[in-house]
Every structure is written in structure tokens, then in C-alpha cells.
C-alpha distance (Angstrom), angle and dihedral (degrees) to the residues before:
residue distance angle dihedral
X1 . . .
X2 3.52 . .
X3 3.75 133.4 .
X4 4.07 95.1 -113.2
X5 4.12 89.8 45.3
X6 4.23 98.7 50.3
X7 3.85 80.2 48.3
X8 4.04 93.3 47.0
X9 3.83 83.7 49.8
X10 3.69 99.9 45.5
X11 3.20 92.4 46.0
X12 3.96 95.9 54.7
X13 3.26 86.1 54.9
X14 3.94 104.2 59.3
X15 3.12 84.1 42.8
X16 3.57 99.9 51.8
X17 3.91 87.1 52.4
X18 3.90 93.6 45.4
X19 4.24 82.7 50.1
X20 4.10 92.1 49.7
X21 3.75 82.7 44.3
X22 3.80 91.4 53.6
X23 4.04 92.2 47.2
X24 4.02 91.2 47.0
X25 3.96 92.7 55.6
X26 4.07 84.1 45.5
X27 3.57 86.6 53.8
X28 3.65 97.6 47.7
X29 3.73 96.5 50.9
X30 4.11 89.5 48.5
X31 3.85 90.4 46.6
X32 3.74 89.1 55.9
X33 3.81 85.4 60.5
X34 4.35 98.4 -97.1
X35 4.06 114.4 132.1
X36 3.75 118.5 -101.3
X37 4.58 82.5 -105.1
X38 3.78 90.9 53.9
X39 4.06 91.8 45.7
X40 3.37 89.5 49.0
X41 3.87 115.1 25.7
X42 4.29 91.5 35.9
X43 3.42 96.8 92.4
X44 4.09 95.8 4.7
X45 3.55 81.4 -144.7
X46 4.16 88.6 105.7
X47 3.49 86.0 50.9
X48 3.58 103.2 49.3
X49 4.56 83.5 42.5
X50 3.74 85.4 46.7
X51 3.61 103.5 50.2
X52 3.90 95.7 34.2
X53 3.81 93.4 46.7
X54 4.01 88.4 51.3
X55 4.06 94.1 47.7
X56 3.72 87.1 47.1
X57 3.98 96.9 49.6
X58 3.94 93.7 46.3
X59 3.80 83.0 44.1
X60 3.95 102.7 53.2
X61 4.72 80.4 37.0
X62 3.84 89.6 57.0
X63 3.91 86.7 37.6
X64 3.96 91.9 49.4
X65 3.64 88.5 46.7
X66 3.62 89.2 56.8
X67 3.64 94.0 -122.8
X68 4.15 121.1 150.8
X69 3.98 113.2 -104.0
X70 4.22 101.0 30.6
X71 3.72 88.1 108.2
X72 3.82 96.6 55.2
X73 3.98 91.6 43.7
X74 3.64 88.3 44.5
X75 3.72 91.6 55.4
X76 3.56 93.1 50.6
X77 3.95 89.8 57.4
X78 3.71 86.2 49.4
X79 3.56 98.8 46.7
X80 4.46 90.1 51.7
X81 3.82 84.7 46.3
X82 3.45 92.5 57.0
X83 3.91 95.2 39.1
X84 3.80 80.9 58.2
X85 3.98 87.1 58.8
X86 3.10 91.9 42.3
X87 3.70 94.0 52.0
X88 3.55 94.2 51.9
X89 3.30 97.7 44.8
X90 4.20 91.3 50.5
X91 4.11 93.5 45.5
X92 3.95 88.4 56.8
X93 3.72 102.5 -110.1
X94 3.49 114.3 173.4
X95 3.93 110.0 -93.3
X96 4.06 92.7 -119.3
X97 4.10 81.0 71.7
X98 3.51 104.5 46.8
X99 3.86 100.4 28.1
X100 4.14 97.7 85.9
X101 3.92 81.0 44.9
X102 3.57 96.6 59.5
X103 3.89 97.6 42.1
X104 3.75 84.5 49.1
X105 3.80 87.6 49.6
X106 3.39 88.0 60.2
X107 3.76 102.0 54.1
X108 3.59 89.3 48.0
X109 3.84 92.9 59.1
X110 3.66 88.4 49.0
X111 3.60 102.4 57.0
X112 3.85 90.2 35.6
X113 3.83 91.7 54.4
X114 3.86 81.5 49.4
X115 3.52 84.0 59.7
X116 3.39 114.5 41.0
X117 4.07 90.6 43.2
X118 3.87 98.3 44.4
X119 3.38 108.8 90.2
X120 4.66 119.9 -131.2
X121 3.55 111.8 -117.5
């Protein structure tokens, strides 16, 4: 297994987490008795998680299958996830909220770099 592929497949995998993460807040919020637009759109922080975590798992998949294009879609999952961060972060939330977010951030720049810098054979 190559370089760019174990870093296609660990990356679908955080971000398959950070996605079931994502849907498990959702569900929270709607079990509490909120509509699925309030759980998801008040903060849009679960959207911006929701949809970044999904472009970044189909991403690091089409990456792991060795397919042309994962990286870029990757990095667009990466770049909303760390627009989230980055969002948090610049609104003033308290650091206990955004903190997992930014190490996450991290990671996911990482193995998208990996990516988008490791050439197909």
C-alpha cells in the first residue's frame, strides 16, 4: 500500500468519526425536541462539521481507491473543517469548544497535504 492510499484511508476514517460525531450532536439537539434546521443551522457550526467531514471522507475513499480528484475534494473538506475552527475560534467561543476542533484541524491538514503532494503512480 502506498503512501498516498494509507493516507486516503486514514483520512476517511477521522473523518468518518468527525461525520458520526456531527450526526450524534444533530441527534441530540432533535431528541431534546429542536427541528432538524435549528439542530443543524443554530450554530451552523454542525453544518459547516457535517458538510466538511462528508467532502473529506468521500475525498480520502476516492483517494484510497486511488482514483484522480480525492485529494482536491479532500482538501475542500479540510479547508470547511478548518473554517469551522476558525469560526469558533473568531466568534469567542470558549476554548473547551473549539480546542478538539483545532487539533483535529490539524490532522486533517496533514493527511490532506499527504495527499495533495504525493504524487499517483
Amino acid at each position: 500500500m502506498t503512501l498516498r492510499r494509507l493516507s486516503g484511508l486514514l483520512l476517511a476514517v477521522l473523518a468518518a468519526w468527525l461525520l458520526w460525531g456531527g450526526i450524534h450532536a444533530v441527534n441530540v439537539v432533535m431528541a431534546r425536541g429542536s427541528s432538524l434546521a435549528d439542530a443543524v443551522l443554530s450554530p451552523p457550526t454542525g453544518l459547516l462539521r457535517l458538510v466538511g467531514s462528508t467532502f473529506a471522507l468521500l475525498g480520502g475513499l476516492i483517494a484510497f481507491a486511488d482514483k484522480p480528484s480525492g485529494a482536491w475534494i479532500a482538501s475542500l473538506g479540510t479547508a470547511i473543517f478548518v473554517l469551522l475552527t476558525a469560526l469558533m475560534i473568531g466568534l469567542g467561543a470558549s476554548s473547551v469548544l473549539w480546542w478538539d476542533e483545532a487539533v483535529y484541524s490539524v490532522v486533517l491538514v496533514l493527511l490532506t497535504g499527504l495527499l495533495v503532494f504525493q504524487v499517483r503512480i
